[in-house]
ChimeraX commands (.cxc) that place a marker at each C-alpha (Angstrom):
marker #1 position 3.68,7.20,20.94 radius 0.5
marker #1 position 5.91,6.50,17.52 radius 0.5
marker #1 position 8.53,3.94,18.27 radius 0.5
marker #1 position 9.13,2.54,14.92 radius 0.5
marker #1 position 8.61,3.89,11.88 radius 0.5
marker #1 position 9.82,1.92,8.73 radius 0.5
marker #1 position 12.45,3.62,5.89 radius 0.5
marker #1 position 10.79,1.96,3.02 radius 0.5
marker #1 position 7.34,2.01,2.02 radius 0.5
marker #1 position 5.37,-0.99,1.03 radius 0.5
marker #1 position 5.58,-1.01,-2.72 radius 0.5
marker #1 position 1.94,-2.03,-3.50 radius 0.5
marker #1 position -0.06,-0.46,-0.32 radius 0.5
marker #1 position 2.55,2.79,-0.68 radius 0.5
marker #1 position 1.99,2.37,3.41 radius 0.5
marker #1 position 4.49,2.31,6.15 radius 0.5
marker #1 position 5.02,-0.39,9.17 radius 0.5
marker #1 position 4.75,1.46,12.59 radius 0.5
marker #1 position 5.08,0.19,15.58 radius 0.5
marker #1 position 3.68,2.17,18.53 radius 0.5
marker #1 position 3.56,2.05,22.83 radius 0.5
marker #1 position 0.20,2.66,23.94 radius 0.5
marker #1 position 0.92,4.75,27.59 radius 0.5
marker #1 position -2.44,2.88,28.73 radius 0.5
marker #1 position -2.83,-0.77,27.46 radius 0.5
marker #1 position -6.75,-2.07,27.83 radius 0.5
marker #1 position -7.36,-5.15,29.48 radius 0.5
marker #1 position -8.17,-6.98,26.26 radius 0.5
marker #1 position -5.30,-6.07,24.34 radius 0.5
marker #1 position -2.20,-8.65,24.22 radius 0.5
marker #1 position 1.23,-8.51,23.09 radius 0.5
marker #1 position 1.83,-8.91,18.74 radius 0.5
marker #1 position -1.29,-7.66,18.41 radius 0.5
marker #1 position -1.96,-5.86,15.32 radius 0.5
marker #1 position -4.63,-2.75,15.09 radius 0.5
marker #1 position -5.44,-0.47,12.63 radius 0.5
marker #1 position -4.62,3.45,14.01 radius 0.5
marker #1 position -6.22,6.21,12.71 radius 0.5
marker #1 position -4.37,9.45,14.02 radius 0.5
marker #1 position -5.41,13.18,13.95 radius 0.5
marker #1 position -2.70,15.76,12.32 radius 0.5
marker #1 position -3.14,19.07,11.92 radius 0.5
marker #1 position -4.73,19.95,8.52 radius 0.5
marker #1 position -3.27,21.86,6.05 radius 0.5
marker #1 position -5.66,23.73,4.15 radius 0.5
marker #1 position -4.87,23.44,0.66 radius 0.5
marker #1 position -5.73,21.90,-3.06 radius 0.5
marker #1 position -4.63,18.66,-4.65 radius 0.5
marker #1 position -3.55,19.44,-7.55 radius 0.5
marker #1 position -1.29,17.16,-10.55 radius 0.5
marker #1 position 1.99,17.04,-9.27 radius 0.5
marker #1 position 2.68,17.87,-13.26 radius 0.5
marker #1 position 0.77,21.10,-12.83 radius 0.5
marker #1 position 3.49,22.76,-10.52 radius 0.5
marker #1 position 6.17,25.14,-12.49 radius 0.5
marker #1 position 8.99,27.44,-11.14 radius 0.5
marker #1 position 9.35,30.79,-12.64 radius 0.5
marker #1 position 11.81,33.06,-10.56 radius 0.5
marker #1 position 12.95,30.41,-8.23 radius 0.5
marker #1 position 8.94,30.61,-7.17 radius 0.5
marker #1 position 6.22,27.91,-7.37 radius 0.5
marker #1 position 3.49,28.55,-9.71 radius 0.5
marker #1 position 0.56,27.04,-11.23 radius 0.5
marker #1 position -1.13,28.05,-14.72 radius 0.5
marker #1 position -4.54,28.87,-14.66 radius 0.5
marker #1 position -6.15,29.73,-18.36 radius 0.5
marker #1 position -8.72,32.20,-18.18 radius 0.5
marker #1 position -11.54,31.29,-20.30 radius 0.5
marker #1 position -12.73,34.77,-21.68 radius 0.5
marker #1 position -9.36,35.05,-23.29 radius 0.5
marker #1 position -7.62,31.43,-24.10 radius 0.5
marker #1 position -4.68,33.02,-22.44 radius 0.5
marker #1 position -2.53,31.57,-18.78 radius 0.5
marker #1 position -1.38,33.37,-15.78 radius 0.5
marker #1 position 0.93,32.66,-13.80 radius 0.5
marker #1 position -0.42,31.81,-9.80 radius 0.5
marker #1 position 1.96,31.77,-7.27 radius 0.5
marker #1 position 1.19,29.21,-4.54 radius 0.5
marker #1 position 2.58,27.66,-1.81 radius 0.5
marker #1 position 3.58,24.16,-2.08 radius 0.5
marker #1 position 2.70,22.28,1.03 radius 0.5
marker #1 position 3.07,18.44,0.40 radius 0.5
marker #1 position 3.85,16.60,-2.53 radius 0.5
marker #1 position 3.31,12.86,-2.92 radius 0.5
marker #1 position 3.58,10.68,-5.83 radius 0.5
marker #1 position 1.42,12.17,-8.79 radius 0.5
marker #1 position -0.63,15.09,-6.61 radius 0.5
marker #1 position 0.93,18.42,-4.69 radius 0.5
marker #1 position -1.06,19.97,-2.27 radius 0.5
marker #1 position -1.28,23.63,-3.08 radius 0.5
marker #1 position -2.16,26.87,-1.42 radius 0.5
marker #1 position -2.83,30.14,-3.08 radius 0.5
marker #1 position -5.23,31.83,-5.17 radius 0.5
marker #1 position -6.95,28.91,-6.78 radius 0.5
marker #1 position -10.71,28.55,-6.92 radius 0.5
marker #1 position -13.19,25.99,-7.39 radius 0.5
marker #1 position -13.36,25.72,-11.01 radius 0.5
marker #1 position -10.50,27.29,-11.91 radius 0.5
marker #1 position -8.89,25.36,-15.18 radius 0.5
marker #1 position -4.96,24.57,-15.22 radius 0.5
marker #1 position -2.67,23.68,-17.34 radius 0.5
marker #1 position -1.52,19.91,-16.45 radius 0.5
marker #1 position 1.07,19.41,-18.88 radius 0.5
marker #1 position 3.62,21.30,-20.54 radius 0.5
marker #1 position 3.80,23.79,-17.92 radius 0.5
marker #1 position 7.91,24.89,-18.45 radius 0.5
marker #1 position 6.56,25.98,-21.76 radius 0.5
marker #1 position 4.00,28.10,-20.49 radius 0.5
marker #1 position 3.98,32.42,-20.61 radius 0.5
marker #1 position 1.18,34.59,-20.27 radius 0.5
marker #1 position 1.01,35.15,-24.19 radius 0.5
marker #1 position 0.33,31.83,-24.88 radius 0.5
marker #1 position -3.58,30.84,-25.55 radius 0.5
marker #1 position -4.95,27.47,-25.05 radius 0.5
marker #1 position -7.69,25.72,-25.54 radius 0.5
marker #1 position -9.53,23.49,-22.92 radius 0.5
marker #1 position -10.16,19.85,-24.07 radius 0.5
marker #1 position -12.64,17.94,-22.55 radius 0.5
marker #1 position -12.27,13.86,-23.16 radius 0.5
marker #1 position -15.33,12.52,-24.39 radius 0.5
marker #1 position -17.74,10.64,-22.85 radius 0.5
marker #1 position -17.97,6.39,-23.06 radius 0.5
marker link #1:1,2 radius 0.2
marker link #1:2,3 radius 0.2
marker link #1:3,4 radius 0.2
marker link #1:4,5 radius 0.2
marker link #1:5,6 radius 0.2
marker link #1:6,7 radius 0.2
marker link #1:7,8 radius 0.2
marker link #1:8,9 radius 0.2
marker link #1:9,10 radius 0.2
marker link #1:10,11 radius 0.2
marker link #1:11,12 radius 0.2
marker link #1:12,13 radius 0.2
marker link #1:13,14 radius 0.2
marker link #1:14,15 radius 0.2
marker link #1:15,16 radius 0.2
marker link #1:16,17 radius 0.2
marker link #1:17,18 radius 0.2
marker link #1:18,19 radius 0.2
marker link #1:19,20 radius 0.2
marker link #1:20,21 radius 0.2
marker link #1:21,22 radius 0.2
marker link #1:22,23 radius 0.2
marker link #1:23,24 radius 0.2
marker link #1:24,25 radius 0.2
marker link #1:25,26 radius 0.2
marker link #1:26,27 radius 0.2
marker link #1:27,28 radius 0.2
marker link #1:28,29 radius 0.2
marker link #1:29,30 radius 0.2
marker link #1:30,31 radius 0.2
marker link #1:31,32 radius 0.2
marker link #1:32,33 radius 0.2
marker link #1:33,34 radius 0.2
marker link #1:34,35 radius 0.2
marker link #1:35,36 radius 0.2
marker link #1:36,37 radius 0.2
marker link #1:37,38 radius 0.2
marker link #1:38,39 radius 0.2
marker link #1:39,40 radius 0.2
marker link #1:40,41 radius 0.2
marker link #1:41,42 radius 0.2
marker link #1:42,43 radius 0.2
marker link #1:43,44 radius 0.2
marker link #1:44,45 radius 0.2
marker link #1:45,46 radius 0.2
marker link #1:46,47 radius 0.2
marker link #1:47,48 radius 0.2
marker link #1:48,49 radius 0.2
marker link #1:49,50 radius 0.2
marker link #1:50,51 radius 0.2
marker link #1:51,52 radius 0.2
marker link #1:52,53 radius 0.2
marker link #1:53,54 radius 0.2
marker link #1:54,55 radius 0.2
marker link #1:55,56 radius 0.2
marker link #1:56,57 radius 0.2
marker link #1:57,58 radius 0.2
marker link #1:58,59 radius 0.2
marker link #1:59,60 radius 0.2
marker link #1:60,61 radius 0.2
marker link #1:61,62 radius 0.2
marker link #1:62,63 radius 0.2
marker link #1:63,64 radius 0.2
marker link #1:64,65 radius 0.2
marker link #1:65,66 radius 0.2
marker link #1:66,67 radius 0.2
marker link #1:67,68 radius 0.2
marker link #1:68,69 radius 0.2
marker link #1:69,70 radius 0.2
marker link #1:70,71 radius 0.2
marker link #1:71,72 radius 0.2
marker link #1:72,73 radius 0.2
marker link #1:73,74 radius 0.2
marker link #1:74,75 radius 0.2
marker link #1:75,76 radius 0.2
marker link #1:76,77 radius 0.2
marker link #1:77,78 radius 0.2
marker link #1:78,79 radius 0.2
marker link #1:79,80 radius 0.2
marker link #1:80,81 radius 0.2
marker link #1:81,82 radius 0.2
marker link #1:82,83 radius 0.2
marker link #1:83,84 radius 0.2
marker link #1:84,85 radius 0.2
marker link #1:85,86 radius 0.2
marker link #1:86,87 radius 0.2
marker link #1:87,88 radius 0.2
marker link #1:88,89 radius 0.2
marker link #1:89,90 radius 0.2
marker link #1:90,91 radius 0.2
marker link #1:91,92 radius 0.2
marker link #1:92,93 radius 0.2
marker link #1:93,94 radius 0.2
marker link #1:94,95 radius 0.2
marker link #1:95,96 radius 0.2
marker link #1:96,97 radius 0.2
marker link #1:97,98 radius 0.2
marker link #1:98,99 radius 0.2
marker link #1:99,100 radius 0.2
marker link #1:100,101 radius 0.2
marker link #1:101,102 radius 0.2
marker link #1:102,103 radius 0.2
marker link #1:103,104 radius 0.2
marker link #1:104,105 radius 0.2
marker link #1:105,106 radius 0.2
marker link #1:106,107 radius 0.2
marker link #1:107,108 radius 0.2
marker link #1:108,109 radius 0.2
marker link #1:109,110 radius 0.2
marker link #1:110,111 radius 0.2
marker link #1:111,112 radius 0.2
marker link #1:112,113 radius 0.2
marker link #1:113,114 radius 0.2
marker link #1:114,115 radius 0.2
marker link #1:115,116 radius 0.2
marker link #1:116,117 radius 0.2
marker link #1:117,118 radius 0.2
marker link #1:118,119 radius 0.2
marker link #1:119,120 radius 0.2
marker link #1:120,121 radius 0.2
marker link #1:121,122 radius 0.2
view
């Protein structure tokens, strides 16, 4: 089990020091021994989205999608499930290929058309 957990995350690894009690300890494992611990957690089904992709409208999390045959956005509510430093983890009714709008988003309403921009290729 968990009995340490650090406040502050490592600033280059963005980990966090844990310490844990193993309830059975293996003959050849000895005290100050480190290990690397790979633990199961419920998953969260969801997209990673940019965290720059999430906008409020209503006091309600929502993500832009543009629909292609038009050039125009609409609004997507979603659920926001985790958020780290640059991605949120999203659920709602996103598909797989589904384009968003990544930046700008508080200036975004369903009259608006865009136009997707692909960066060229090196």
């Amino acid at each position: 089990y968990l009995r340490e957990l650090s406040p502050v995350a490592d600033p280059i690894s963005r980990t966090y020091d844990a310490r844990f009690q193993l309830l059975e300890i293996p003959k050849d494992i000895a005290i100050g021994m480190t290990a690397t611990v790979r633990l199961r957690t419920p998953r969260r089904l969801g997209r990673r989205i940019p965290l720059t992709a999430v906008g409020h409208q209503d006091g309600e999390a929502i993500v832009w999608r543009i629909v292609e045959s038009t050039g125009r956005v609409e609004a997507l509510p979603v659920e926001v499930l985790s958020y780290d430093d640059d991605f949120a983890s999203v659920r709602g009714e996103l598909h797989d290929g589904d384009a968003i709008v990544s930046a700008g988003v508080q200036r975004m309403d369903s009259r608006v058309r865009v136009h997707l921009w692909n960066e060229p290729s090196p």
